[in-house]
N, C-alpha and C positions, 0 to 999 in steps of 0.2 A: 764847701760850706753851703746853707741854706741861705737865701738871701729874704732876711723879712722887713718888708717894708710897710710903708701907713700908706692907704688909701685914701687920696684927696678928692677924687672927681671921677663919674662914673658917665662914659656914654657911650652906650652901644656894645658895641662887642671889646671897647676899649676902657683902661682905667689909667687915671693917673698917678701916678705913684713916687713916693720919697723914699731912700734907703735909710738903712741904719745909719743914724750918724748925721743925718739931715746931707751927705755927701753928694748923692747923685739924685736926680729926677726925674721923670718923662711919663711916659704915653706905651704901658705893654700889654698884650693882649689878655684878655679874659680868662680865657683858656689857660695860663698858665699863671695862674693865680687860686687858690686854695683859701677860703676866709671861714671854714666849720675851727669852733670854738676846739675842739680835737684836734686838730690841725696847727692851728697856734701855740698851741702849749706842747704839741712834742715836738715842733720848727723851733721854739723858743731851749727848752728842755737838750735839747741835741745839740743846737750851738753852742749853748753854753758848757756842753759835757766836750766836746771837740774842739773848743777856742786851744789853739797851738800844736794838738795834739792828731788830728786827724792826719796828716800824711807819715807816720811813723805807726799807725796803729794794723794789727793784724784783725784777721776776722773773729779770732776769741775776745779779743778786746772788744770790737764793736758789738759783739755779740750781748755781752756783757751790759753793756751802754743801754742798748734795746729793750733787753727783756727789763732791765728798772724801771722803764718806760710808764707811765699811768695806762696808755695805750700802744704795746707793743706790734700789734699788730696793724697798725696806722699806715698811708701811704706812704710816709717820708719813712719810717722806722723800716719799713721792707726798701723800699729804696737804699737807705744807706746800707744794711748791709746786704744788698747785692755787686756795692762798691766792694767789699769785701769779701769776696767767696772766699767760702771754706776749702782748704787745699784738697786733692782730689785724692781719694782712695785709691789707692791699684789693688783692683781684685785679682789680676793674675803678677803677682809680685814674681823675682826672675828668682830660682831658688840656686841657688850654691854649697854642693855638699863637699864634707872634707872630704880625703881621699880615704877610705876605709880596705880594710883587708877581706880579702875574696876567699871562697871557700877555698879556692886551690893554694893559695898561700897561709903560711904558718906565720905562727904571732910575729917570729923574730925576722921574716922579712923572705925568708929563703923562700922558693916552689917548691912542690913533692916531686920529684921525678916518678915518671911511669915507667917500670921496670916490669 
């Protein structure tokens, strides 16, 4: 899940910060903080679409989730689904053919003898 919190106090390369819930609080870096108004509404938009649901969900589903997105192309929205990859194509799949009848053998099973 996303973790959004409110921004109480700002200095330096540090902010202070409250989680949802008013639960936790402290001091975490800058850098891993996101406050574009884009930003918040697809962190908000996405927890609320994944509240219980994200660790059962495939990549179609979150696929799904994303593109309704206002901005699908956001950094959380590619973020989540690279949690999800898409299962992987096999381009050289393994082929298995039945057994079929050879020119030298006849419908009903027998060979021709070479006489």
């Amino acid at each position: 899940m996303l973790n959004i919190v409110a921004i109480n106090d700002e200095k330096g390369r540090w902010i202070r910060a409250t989680g949802e819930n008013r639960t936790k609080s402290g001091w975490i870096e800058r850098v891993a903080t996101r406050k574009a108004q884009e930003d918040i509404v697809t962190a908000v938009l996405l927890n609320k679409s994944l509240r219980g649901k994200e660790k059962t969900m495939n990549h179609a589903e979150m696929e799904k989730i994303v593109t309704s997105l206002p901005f699908p192309n956001n950094y959380f929205a590619v973020k989540m689904l690279q949690r999800y990859p898409a299962p992987a194509i096999d381009n050289n799949p393994e082929v298995t053919e039945s057994p079929s009848v050879s020119d030298d053998e006849e419908e009903d099973g027998d060979t021709e003898s070479s006489n």
